[in-house]
C-alpha positions as CSV (number, residue, x, y, z in Angstrom):
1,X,4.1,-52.8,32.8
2,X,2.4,-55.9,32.0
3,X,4.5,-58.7,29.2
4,X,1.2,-57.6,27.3
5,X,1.8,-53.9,26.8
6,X,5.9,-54.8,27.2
7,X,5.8,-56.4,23.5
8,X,4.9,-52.7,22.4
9,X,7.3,-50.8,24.2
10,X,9.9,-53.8,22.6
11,X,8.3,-53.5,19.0
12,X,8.5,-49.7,19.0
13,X,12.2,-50.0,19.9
14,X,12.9,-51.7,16.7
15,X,10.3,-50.3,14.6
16,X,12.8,-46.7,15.6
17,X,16.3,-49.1,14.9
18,X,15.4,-50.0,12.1
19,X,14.6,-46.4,10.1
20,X,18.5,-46.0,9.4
21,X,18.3,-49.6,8.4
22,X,18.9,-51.0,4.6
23,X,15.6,-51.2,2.5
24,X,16.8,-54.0,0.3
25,X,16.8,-56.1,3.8
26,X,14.6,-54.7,6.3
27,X,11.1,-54.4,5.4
28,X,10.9,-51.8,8.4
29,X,13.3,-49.6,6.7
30,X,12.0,-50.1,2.7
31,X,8.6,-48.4,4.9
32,X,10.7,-45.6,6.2
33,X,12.1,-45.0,2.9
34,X,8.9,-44.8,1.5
35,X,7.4,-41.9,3.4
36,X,4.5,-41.6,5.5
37,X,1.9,-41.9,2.3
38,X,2.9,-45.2,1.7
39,X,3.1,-46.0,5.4
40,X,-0.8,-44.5,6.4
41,X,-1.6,-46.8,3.1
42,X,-0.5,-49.4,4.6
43,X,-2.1,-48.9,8.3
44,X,-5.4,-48.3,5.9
45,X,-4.7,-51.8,4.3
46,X,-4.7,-53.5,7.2
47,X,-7.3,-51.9,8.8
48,X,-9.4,-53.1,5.8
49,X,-8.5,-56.5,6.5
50,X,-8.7,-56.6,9.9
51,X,-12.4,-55.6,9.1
52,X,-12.7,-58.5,6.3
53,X,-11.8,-61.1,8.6
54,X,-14.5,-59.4,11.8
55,X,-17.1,-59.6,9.7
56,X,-16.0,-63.3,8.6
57,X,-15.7,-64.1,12.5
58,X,-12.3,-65.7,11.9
59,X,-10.5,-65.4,15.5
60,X,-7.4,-66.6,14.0
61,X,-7.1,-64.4,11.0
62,X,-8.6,-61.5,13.5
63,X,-5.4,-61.9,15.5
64,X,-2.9,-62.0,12.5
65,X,-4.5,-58.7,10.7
66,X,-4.6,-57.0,14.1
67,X,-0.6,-57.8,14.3
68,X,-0.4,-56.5,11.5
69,X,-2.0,-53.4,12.0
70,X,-0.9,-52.2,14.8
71,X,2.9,-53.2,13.5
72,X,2.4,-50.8,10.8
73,X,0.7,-48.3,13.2
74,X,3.5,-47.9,15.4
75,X,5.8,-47.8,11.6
76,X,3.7,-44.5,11.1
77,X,4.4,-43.0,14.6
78,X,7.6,-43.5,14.5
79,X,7.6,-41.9,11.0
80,X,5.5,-39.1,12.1
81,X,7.3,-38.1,16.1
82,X,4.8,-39.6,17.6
83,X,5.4,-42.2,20.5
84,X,3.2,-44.8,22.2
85,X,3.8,-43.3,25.4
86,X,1.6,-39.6,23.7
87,X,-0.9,-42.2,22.5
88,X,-1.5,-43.4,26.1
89,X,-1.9,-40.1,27.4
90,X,-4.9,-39.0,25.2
91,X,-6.2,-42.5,26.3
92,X,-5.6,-41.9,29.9
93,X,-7.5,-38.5,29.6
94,X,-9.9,-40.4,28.1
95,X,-10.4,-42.7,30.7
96,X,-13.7,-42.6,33.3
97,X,-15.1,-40.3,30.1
98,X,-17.9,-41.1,28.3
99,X,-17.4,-41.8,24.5
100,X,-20.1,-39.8,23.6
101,X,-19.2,-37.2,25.8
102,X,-15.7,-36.9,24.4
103,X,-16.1,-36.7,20.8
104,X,-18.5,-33.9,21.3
105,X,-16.1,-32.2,22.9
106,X,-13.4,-32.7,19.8
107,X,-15.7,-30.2,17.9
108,X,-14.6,-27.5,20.7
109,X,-11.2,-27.8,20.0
């Protein structure tokens, strides 16, 4: 695995050893706590910023709001079972597949 895609396998890691943790000092856990609403907020939030600062053409900012949103993505997998590792086998069965191609086949499903 390249250091690249290492850093999620890493993140993940903690993202999960911190869902025990204490709210009032781990802002991983104070998610948790929260639930999934206020965690899929969150991803949405950040989504919209990462968007803002695209639009603005910002390559700094682009980087810091995609941190950010993929942090609080992998916060809502965890939350929800879901691990990277079943995230990169929809994109492998993705893979040589044409975009259009595939989401006209999600309406089969």
């Amino acid at each position: 695995m390249s250091e690249d895609l290492h850093i999620f396998a890493r993140l993940f890691a903690i993202v999960k050893s911190r869902r025990k943790g204490d709210p009032a000092t781990s802002y991983t856990a104070k998610l948790f706590a929260r639930g999934v609403p206020k965690i899929a907020q969150k991803v949405g939030e950040e989504a919209t910023e990462l968007v803002i600062e695209a639009v603005r053409g910002d390559k700094i900012k682009i980087r810091e709001e995609s941190a950010d949103l993929l942090y609080h993505l992998l916060v809502l997998w965890a939350a929800s079972g879901i691990t990277p590792d079943q995230v990169g086998k929809v994109l492998e069965k993705r893979l040589g597949q044409s975009g259009i191609a595939e989401k006209a086949g999600r309406g089969k499903r």
